[in-house]
N, C-alpha and C positions, 0 to 999 in steps of 0.2 A: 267671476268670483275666484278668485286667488285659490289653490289646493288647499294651503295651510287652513281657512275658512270655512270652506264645505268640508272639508277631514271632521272640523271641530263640530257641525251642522250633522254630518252623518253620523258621531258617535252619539251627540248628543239626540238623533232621532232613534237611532236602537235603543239607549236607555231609554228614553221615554218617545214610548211613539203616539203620534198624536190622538186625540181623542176623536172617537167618530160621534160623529155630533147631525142630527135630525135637522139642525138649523144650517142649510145650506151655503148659508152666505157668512156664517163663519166659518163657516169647515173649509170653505175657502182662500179666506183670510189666511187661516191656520197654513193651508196647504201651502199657499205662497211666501209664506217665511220658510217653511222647511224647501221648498222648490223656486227659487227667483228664476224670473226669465234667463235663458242661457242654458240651464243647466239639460245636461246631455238625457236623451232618453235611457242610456245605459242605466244612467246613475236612478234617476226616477225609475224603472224597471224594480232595480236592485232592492231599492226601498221598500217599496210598496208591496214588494212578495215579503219580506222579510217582516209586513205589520202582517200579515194574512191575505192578502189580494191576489187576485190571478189577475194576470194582463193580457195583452195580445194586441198586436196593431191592426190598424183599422185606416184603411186608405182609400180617398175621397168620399165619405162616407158622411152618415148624418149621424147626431146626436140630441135628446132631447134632455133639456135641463130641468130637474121637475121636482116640487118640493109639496108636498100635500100640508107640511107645518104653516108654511107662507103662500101659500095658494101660488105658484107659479108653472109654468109649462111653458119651456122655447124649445122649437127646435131650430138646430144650426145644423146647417148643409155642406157637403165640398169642403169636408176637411179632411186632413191627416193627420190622427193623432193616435198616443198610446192610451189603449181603454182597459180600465182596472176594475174588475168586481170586487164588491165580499157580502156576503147574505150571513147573517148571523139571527138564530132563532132567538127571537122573544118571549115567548109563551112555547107550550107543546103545539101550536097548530099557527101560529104566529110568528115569521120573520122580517128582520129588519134589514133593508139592501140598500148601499152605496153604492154606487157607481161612479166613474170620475174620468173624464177626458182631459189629456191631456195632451192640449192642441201644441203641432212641430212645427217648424221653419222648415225650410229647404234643407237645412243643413243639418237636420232631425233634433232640433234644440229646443228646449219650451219656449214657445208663444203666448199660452193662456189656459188657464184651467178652468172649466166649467165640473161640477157636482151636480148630481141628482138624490133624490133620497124618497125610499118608499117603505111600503110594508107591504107584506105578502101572505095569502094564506086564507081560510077559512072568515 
């Protein structure tokens, strides 16, 4: 993707940062317009702390994709990718957690993004 493009991608993800959304498979969708394959882990790092996420990488490691909205659960194995929390509370005893893998190449660039989405709590 050209700088001038992702420049215009990344201001327009600060103004508006994307919505976290229960529905996995769009939050997905979502995520890969603001993130196209290529795009460097720095730059996805930067992002995603900046909507509330803490990241941290995660090397040859597993990840399970898991949506209790759409009934799904995979897990995927022997990857490397950058892994992003955010747990925001629902209720006083009730929170709602994303997670989000963000599978690298060799050259630590995006590959693929899988989401999961739970709740937690009493």
């Amino acid at each position: 993707m050209p700088d001038f493009l992702f420049s215009f991608f990344l201001s327009f993800f600060y103004l508006h940062s994307f919505p976290l959304l229960q529905d996995t498979i769009q939050m997905k969708k979502d995520l890969e317009i603001y993130f196209p394959v290529g795009t460097s882990v720095v730059k996805m790092e930067e992002m995603m702390k900046k909507n509330g996420f803490s990241c941290r990488m995660e090397m040859n490691s597993s990840f399970v994709e898991e949506s209790k909205i759409i009934k799904m659960n995979r897990l995927i194995e022997k990857i490397d990718y950058l892994y992003c929390d955010l747990e925001k509370a629902k209720t006083l005893f009730i929170s709602e957690r994303w997670q989000i893998a963000f599978v690298l190449d060799e050259e630590k660039k995006l590959k693929e993004i899988y989401v999961s989405y739970g709740t937690t709590g009493l």
